[in-house]
C-alpha positions as CSV (number, residue, x, y, z in Angstrom):
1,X,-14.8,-22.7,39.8
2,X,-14.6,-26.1,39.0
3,X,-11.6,-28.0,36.6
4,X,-13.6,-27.6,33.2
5,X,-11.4,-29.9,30.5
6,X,-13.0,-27.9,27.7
7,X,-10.5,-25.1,28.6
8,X,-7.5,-27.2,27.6
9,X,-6.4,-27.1,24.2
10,X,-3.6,-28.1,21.8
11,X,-1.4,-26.1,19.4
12,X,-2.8,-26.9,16.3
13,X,-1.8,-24.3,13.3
14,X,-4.2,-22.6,11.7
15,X,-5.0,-23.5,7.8
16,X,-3.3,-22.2,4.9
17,X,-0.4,-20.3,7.6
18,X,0.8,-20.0,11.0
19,X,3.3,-18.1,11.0
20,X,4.2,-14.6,9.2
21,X,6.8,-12.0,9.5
22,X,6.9,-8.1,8.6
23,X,9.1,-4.9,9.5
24,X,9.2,-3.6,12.5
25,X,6.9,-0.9,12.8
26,X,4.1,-2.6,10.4
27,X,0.7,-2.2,12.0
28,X,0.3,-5.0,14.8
29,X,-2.9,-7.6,15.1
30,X,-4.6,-6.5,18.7
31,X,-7.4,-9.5,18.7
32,X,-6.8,-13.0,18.0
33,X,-9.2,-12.6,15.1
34,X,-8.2,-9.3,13.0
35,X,-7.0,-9.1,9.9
36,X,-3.2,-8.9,9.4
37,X,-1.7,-5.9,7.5
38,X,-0.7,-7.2,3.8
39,X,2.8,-6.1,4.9
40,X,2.8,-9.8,6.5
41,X,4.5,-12.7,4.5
42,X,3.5,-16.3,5.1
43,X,6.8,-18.3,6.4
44,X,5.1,-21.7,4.8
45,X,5.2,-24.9,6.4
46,X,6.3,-25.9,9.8
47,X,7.6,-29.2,10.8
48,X,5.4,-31.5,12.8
49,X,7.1,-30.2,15.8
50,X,5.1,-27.4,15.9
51,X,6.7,-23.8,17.6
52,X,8.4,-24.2,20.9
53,X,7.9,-21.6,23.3
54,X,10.8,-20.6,25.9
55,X,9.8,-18.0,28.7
56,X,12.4,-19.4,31.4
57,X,12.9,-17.0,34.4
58,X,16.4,-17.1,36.3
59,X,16.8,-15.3,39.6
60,X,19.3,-15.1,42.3
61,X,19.2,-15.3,45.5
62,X,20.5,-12.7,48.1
63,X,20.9,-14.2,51.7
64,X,21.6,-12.5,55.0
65,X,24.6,-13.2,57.5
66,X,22.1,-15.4,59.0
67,X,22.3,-17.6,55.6
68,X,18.2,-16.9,55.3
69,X,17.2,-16.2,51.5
70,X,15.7,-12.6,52.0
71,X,15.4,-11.3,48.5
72,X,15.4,-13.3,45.0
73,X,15.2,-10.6,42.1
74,X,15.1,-11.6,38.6
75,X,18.5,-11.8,36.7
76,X,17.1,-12.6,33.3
77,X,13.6,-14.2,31.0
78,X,13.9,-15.6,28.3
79,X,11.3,-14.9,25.5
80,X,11.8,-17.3,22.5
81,X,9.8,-19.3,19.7
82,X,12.1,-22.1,18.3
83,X,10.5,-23.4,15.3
84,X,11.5,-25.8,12.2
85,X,10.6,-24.4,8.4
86,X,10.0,-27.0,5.5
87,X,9.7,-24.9,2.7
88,X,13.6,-25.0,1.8
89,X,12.6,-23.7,-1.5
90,X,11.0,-20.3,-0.7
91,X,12.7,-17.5,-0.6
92,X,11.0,-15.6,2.2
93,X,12.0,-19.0,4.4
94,X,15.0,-18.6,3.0
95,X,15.3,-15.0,4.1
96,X,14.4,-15.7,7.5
97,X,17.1,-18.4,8.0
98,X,20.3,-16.4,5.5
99,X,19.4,-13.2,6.6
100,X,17.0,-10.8,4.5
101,X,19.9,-9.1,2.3
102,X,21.8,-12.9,1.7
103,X,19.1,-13.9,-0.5
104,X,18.2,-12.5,-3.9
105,X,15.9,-14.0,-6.8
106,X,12.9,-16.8,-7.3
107,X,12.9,-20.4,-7.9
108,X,12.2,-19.5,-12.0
109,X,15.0,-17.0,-11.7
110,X,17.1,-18.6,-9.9
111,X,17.8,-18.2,-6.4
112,X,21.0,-17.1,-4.8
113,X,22.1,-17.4,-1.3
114,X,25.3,-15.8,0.4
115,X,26.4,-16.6,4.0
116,X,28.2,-14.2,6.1
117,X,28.0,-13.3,9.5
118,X,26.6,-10.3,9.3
119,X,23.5,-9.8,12.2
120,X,19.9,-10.4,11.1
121,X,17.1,-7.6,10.7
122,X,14.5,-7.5,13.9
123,X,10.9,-8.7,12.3
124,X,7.9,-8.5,13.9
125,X,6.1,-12.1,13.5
126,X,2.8,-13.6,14.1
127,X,1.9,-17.4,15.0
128,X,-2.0,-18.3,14.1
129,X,-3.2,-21.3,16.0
130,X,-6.6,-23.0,16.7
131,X,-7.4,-24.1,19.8
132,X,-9.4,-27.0,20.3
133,X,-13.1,-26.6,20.0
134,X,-12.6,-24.2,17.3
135,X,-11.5,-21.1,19.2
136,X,-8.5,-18.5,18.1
137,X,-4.6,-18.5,19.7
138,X,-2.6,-15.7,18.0
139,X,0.9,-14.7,19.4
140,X,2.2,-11.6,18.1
141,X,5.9,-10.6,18.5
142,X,6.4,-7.2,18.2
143,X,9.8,-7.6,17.3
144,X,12.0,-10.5,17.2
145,X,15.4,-11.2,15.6
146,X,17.0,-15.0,15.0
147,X,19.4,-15.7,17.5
148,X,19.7,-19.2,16.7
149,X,19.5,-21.2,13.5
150,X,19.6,-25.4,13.8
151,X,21.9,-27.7,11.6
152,X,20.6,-28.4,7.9
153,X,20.3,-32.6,7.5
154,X,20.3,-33.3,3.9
155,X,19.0,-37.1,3.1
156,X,16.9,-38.7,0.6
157,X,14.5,-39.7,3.2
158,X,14.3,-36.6,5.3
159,X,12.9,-33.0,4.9
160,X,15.8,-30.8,4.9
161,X,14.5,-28.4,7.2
162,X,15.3,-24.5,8.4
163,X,15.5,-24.6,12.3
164,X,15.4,-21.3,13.9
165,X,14.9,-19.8,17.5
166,X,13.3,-16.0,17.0
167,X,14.5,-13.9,20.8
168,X,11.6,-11.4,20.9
169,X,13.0,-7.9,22.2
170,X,10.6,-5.3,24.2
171,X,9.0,-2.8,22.6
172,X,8.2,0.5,23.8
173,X,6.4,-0.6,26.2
174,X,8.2,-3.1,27.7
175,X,6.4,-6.3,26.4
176,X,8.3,-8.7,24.8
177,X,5.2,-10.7,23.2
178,X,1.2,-10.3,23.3
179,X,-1.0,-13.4,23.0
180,X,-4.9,-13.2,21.9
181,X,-7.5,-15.9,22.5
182,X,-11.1,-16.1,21.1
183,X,-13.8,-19.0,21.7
184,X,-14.8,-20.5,18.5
């Protein structure tokens, strides 16, 4: 098989969402295409930075008397989406960044925001893409939890934006993540 540069592609978000969030335990997508359950909540806008994807492998090598490298086992993997949400006025973006039971209300209500440090609900997320040509990317996170969250920048001339980095955790079968690809 030769190099065929209509098999590269970008990571370009699909229209009108890219990323949604539900319980654990809410019926997963299985194709890059399907339907999600409507227990899925649109996360809004991303920043221009688009979702960062960390799946860094660490090992450690074991050497004999003779100093020769005989084994290298895996000591840890990483599975993480780091991604940057602009919609600082919705409350399910909101959630994600606070913590589900820190925020309360709507914009016409009022919303109200406590921080603690209290630890964060798992969620299991999805990330829509289209690939170039028109084709399908869907990433599906069977459960993930925020283990990070980025500064806040507050300026007239700047989105203040949510940062977060979502640590997916195996599910019962081991997998961390599943990712789904369809031609257009």
């Amino acid at each position: 098989m030769s190099n065929n540069k209509a098999l590269a592609t970008v990571g370009k978000p699909k229209v009108g969402g890219s990323i949604y969030r539900a319980p654990v335990g809410t019926t997963l997508p299985t194709t890059a295409d399907g339907t999600l359950d409507n227990a899925f909540v649109n996360v809004g806008y991303i920043s221009e930075d688009g979702v960062e994807y960390d799946g860094s492998i660490e090992s450690e090598e074991i050497k004999s008397w003779e100093q020769d490298t005989v084994l290298r086992p895996r000591t840890s993997r990483t599975d993480s989406f780091k991604f940057s949400m602009l919609e600082m006025l919705n409350p399910e973006t909101l959630k994600i960044y606070y913590g589900d039971d820190n925020v309360s209300g709507t914009l016409d209500t009022g919303i109200e925001v406590t921080v603690n440090a209290n630890d964060t609900d798992p969620m299991s997320y999805v990330i829509d893409m289209v690939t170039t040509g028109g084709g399908l990317h869907r990433i599906v996170i069977p459960s993930g939890v925020v283990s990070e969250t980025e500064s806040i920048t507050y300026k007239p001339n700047e989105a203040a934006m949510l940062g977060v980095t979502v640590s997916a955790t195996a599910d019962s079968d081991g997998n961390t993540h599943y990712e789904y690809f369809k031609g257009a």
